[in-house]
Structure formats: C-alpha cells, structure tokens
C-alpha positions in Angstrom: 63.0 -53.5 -158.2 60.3 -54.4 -161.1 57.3 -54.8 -157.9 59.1 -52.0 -156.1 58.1 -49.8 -159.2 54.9 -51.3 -159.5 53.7 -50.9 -156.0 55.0 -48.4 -153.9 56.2 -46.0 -156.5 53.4 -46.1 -158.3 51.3 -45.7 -155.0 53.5 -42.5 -153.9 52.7 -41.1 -157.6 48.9 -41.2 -157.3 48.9 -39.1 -153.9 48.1 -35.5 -154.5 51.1 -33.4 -154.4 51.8 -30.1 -152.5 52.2 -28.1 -155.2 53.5 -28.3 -159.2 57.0 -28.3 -158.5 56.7 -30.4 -155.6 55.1 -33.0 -158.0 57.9 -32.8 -161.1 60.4 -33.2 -158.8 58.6 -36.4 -157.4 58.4 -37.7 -161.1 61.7 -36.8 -161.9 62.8 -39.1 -159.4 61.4 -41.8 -160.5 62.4 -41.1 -163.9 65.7 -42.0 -162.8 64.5 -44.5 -160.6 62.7 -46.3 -163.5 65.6 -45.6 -166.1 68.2 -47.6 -163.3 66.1 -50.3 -163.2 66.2 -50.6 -166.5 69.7 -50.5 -166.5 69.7 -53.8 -164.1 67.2 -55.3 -166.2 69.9 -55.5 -169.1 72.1 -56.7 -167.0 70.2 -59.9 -165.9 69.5 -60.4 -169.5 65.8 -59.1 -169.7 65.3 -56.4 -172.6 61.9 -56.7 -172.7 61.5 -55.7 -168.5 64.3 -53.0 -169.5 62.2 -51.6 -172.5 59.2 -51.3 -170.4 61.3 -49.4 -167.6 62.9 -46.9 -169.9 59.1 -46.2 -171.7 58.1 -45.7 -168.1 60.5 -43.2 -167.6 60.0 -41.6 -171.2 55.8 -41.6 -170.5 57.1 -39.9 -167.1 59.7 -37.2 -168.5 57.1 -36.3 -171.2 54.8 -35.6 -168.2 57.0 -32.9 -167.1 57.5 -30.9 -170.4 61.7 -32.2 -170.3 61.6 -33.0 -174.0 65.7 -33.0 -173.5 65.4 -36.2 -170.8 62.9 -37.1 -173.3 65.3 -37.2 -176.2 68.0 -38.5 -174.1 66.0 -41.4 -172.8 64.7 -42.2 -176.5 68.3 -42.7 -178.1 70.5 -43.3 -175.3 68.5 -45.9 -173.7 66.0 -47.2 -176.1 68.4 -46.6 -179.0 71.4 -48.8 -177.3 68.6 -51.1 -176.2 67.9 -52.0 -179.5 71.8 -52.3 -180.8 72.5 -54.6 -177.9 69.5 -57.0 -179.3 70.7 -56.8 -182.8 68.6 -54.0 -184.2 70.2 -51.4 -185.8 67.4 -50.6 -187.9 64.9 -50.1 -184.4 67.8 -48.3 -183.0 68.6 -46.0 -186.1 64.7 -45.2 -185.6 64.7 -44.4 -182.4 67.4 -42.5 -182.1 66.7 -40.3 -185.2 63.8 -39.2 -183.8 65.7 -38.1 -180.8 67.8 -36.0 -183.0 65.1 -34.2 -184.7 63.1 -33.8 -181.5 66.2 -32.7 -179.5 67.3 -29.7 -181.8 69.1 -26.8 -180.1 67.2 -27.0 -177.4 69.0 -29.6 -175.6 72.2 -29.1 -174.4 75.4 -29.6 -176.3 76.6 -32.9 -173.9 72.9 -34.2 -174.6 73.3 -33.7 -178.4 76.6 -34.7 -178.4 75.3 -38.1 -176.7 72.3 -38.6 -179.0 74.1 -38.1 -181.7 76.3 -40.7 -180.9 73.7 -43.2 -180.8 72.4 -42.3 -184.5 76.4 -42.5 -185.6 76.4 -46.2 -183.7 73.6 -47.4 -185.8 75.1 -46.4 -189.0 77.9 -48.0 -188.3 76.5 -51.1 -187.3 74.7 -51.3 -190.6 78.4 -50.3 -192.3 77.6 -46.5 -193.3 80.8 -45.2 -193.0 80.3 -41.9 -194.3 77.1 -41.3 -192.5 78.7 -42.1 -189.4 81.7 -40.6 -190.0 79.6 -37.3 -190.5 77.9 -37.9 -186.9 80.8 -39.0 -184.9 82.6 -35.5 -185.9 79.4 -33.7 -185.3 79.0 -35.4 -181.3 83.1 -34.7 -181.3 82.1 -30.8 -181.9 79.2 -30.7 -179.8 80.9 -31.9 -176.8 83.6 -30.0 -177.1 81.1 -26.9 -176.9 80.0 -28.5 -173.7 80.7 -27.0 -170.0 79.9 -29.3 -167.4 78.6 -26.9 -164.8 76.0 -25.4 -167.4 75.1 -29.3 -167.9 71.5 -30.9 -166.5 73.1 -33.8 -163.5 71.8 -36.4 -165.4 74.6 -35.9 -168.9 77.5 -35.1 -166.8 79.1 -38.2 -166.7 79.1 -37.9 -171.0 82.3 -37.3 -171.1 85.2 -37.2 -173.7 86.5 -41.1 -172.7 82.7 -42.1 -173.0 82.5 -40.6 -176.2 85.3 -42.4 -177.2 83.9 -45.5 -176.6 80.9 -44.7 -178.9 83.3 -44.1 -181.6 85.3 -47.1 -180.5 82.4 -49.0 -181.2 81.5 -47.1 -184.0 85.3 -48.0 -185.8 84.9 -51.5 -185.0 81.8 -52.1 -187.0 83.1 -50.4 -189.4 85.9 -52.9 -189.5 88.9 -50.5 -188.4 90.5 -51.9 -186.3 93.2 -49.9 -185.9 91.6 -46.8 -185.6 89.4 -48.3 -182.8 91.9 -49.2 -180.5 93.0 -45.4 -180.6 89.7 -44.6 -179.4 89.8 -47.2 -176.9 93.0 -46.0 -175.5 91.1 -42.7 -174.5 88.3 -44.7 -173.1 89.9 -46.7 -171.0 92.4 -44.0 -169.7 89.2 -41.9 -169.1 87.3 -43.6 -166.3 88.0 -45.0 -162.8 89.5 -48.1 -161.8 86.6 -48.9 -160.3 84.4 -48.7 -163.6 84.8 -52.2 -164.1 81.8 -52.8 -165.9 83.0 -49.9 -168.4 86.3 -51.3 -168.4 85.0 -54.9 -168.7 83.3 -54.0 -172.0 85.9 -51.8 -173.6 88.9 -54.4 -173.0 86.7 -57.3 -174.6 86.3 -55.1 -177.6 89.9 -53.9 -177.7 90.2 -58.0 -177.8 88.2 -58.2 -180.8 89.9 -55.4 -182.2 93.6 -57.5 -181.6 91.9 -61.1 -183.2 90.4 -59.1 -186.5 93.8 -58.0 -186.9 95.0 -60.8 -186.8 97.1 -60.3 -183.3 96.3 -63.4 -181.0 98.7 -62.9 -178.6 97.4 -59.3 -177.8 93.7 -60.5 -178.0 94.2 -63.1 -175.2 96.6 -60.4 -173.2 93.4 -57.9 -173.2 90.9 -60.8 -172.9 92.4 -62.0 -170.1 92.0 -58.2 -168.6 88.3 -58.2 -170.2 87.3 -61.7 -167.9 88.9 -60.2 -164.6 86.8 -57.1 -164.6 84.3 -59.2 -165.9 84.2 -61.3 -163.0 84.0 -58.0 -160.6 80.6 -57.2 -161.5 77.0 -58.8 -161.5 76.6 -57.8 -165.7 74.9 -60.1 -167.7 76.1 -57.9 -170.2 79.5 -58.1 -169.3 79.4 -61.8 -169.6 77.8 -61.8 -172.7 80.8 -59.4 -174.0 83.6 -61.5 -172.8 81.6 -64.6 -173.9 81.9 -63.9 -177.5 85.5 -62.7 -177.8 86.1 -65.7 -175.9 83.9 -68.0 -178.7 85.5 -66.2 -181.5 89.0 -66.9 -180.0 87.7 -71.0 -180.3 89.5 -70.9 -183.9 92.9 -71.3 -182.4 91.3 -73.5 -179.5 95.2 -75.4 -180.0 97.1 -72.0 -179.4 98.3 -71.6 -175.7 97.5 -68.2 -175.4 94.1 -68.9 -176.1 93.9 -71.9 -173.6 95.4 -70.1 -170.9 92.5 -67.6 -171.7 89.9 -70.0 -171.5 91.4 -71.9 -167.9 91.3 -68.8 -166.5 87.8 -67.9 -167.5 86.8 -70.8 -166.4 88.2 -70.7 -163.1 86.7 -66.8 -162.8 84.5 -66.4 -164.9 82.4 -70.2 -165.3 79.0 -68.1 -166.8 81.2 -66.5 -170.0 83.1 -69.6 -170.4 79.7 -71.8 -170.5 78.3 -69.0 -172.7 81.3 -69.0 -175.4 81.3 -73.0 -175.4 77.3 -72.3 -176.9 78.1 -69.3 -179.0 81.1 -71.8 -180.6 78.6 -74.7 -181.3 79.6 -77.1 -178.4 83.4 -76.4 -179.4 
C-alpha cells in the first residue's frame, strides 16, 4: 500500500485537475486512502510508516480548508498513535491542539471523538478529575449528535465506541468496576463481525477481571479475547491479547490460566510467543 501511495497516487495528484471541486474531491480520497493505510501500518506493528501516513493525510486535509478532518486526524489518529506507543504526554499534545483548533466549528460526533482522545491521555497519566471532566463533556456532545447531519467519515462514532474510550479511560484510572460497565455497552454496540473491536475490548474486560482479583472470569473473557484475536490479521490485536495473557503468567499453576494459554497456543501461536517475552521467558 506504502509504494502504492508513493507512486501512483502521488502521480494521479500532480495531474492538473478539471476544476476546484474536481480536485478536493481527488484529495479527499486520498485522505482516506492515506489515513487506511495508516491504520494497516499499526497493525503490522510499524508506527513510524503509520505516523507518516496519517501526516500525509493531515498535510492533504489542510490543503482543502477541512480544518474538522484536520482536527479529527490530529487526535484521533495521531493522538491514539501516540497512547498505543506509550506516550501520553505526545498524545495529550496532540490532541489538545485538536480541541482548541476544532472549536464549534466541527461537529458535535467530531468533538465528541476528540475529546475523547484528550480524556484518554489524562487518564493514562492518572488525572482523574480532568478526565472525568472530558469524558462527560464527549458523553454530552454526542448525545447532541444526529447522524444524518454527520460528515461520512464520524458516523461510525457511535455511543458503544464511545464507551470503549471511557472503558479505557476507567481502566487507567484503576476502576475496574466501573470499566467493565462501559465495556458491557461497547461490546453489545458493534457487530459480530467487528472482531478486531471485539478482540480488543474482551482482552481489556480480561484485565479488568485479573486487577480485581477475578481469575476465573479473566481467563473466561481471555479465552473470548484470543478467538477473535485469531480472526483477524492485527498486530495490534496480538499485542492486546499478548499482555493479558503475560500478566495472567502469575498463576502460571492455576488451570484456568493453563487452559488459556493451550488454547492460545494452538490459535493464537504469535500472542502466545509474545506473552512468553513480555513475562521474561516465563
């Protein structure tokens, strides 16, 4: 996809264009063109390649005077970017800027989203009553949204994904109750066949179970968590079951938990060979 970008798109933007819509609409598509691929470049474990892609598509968008896509690509893409590598700090940054730059002119699913982003951050670095402020403020933003006065591109920002922002959010913050509510909603808001979604949400409604204390449960959802897992291509997937499955290698004795890791193994060999690393050779 990376020489696709390179070659042909790039050669299809430098031809002259009809006329001024005619030639937004050409670089709107590869906005999205250049923000998928840097989806996929997450998901083969290359954040650098996927930071370049989504910059692409910012340095594109900001061509075209949509300050909102703008916005939208800076925290939602960029910002999560940067809290999958470890940097809240980056990601705080980012999407901060968003949220200034955004004001009322974007629209209230594209706030609600951003905003999001800036409560993840906080959380992340554990504060609670920031966060707490900006997960009730992307809460009453979406719920001011109407889908069919939405731009295509936020749509799919829906109340379950929400609640997997604040799921995240809540987990951070080390409430783990409270999290699985929100998790509830998540995963009873998308498709079956959003297994990558669902892959991600059941490993952290596993984490949820083992920092309560609850390994039974943990390895129940786990065990959910690796079979959608195993559905997909997501590095990122792997790397999420991986490390419920590494911090599960304190009761390495428990059946429950070697059940879990038989079956990952069997399923799953990438996440299991990633756990035994993130455990220290356990």
């Amino acid at each position: 996809m990376s020489s696709y970008i390179d070659n042909e798109l790039e050669a299809l933007l430098r031809r002259p264009a009809a006329d001024e819509q005619v030639a937004r609409q050409r670089a709107r598509l590869t906005v999205g063109f250049c923000e998928l691929a840097g989806y996929q470049a997450v998901d083969i474990g290359n954040p650098d390649r996927a930071q370049e892609h989504y910059q692409r598509a910012l340095a594109l968008t900001t061509a075209t005077g949509d300050q909102a896509y703008g916005a939208y690509l800076v925290a939602v893409n960029l910002g999560h970017l940067a809290l999958h590598c470890g940097n809240p700090e980056i990601a705080l940054r980012w999407a901060s800027s968003a949220h200034a730059a955004a004001g009322t002119a974007a629209s209230p699913a594209t706030r609600a989203a951003i905003t999001a982003v800036v409560a993840r951050a906080n959380a992340r670095m554990l504060r609670e009553s920031e966060a707490t402020r900006l997960i009730l403020e992307a809460e009453k933003l979406l719920e001011a949204a109407s889908v069919e006065d939405e731009p295509t591109w936020i749509r799919y920002f829906t109340h379950a994904y929400l609640a997997d922002e604040v799921a995240h959010c809540l987990h951070d913050l080390g409430r783990a109750p409270d999290a699985r509510i929100q998790l509830a909603d998540a995963l009873g808001g998308v498709g079956k066949d959003k297994v990558r979604r669902r892959a991600i949400d059941a490993a952290l409604l596993a984490a949820t179970w083992l920092r309560s204390g609850d390994v039974d449960q943990a390895c129940a959802v786990g065990r959910d968590a690796v079979a959608y897992a195993a559905r997909t291509g997501s590095g990122r997937c792997v790397e999420r079951v991986a490390g419920i499955l590494a911090d599960l290698q304190t009761h390495a004795n428990y059946v429950a938990v070697r059940e879990l890791r038989e079956f990952a193994r069997a399923v799953l060999p990438d996440a299991d060979r990633l756990a035994v690393m993130l455990a220290g050779g356990s």
